[in-house]
Structures are given as C-alpha cells and as structure tokens.
C-alpha positions as CSV (number, residue, x, y, z in Angstrom):
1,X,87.5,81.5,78.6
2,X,87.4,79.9,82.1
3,X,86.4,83.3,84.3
4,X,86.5,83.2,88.4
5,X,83.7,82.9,90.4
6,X,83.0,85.9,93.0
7,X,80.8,86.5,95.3
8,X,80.5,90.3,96.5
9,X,78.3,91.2,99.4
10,X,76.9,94.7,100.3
11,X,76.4,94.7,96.4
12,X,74.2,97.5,96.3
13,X,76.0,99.8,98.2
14,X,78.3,102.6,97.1
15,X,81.5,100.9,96.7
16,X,80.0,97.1,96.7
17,X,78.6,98.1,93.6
18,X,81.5,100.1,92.2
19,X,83.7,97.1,92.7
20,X,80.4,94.6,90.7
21,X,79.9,96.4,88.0
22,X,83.9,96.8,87.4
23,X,84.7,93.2,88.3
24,X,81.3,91.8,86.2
25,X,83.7,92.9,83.0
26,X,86.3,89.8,83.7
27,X,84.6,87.6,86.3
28,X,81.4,85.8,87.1
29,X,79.7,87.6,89.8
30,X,77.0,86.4,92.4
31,X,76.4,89.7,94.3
32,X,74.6,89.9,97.7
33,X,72.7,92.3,99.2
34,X,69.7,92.6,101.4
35,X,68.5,95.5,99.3
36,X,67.1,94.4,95.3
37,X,69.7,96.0,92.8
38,X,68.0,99.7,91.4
39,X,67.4,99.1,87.1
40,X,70.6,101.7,86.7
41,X,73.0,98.9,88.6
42,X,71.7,96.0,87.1
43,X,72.1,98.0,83.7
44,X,75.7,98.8,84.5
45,X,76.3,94.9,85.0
46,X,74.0,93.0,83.0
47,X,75.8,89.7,84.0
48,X,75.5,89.6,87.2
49,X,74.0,86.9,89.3
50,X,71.8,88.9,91.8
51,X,70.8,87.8,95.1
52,X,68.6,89.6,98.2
53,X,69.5,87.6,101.2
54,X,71.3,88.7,104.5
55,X,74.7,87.2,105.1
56,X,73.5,86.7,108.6
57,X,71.6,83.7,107.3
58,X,74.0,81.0,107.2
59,X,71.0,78.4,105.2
60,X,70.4,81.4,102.5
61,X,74.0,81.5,102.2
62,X,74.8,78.1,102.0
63,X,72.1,77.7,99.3
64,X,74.2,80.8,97.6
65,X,77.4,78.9,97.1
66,X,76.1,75.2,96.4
67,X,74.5,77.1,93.3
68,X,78.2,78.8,92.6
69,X,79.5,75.4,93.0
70,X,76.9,73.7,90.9
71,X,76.8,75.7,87.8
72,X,80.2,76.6,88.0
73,X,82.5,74.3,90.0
C-alpha cells in the first residue's frame, strides 16, 4: 500500500500529538518538535519518524524534507 507522507509540527504537544498518533495509523509521519517525544507518545505511534528541530531553522528543515523526499519520493 502506497501511504502519504506528512509532516506534523508541534508534535509533542496536546493536539499535535493527538493528530500523530491518529494519523501514524494510515500515513507515514515525520513529526517535529523542539521538545523529544515522552516513551508514552512514541508508544502510542511506534512508526513515527521523530525529529527535535525548531521550524524556525530553515537548514534543519530543509534537511527534514530532502530525507521525506529521499526515502519516500
């Protein structure tokens, strides 16, 4: 099965990761956050492609979507 791509920022907080771990069921997630992910959220969505960065660094987030775009097109 061919699954989107997303990528979810404010990841760790409490509706960014609401939407991760209910989205992580049907899609490929690469979820941002400047905070690390607690061992209960990465539980809930063991897929999940996890990433500390801030958004406010364009290279970090550049780097973040040429990996999307490598491993998944």
């Amino acid at each position: 099965m061919n699954q989107d791509v997303l990528i979810i920022t404010g990841a760790t907080g409490f509706l960014g990761s609401a939407i991760t771990i209910d989205l992580a069921h049907d899609h490929r997630i690469i979820a941002i956050d400047r905070r690390e992910p607690g061992k209960a959220l990465r539980h809930a969505a063991p897929g999940v492609r996890w990433e500390q960065l801030d958004i406010a660094d364009r290279q970090a987030v550049a780097a973040s979507f040429q990996y999307a775009h490598s491993q998944w097109g």
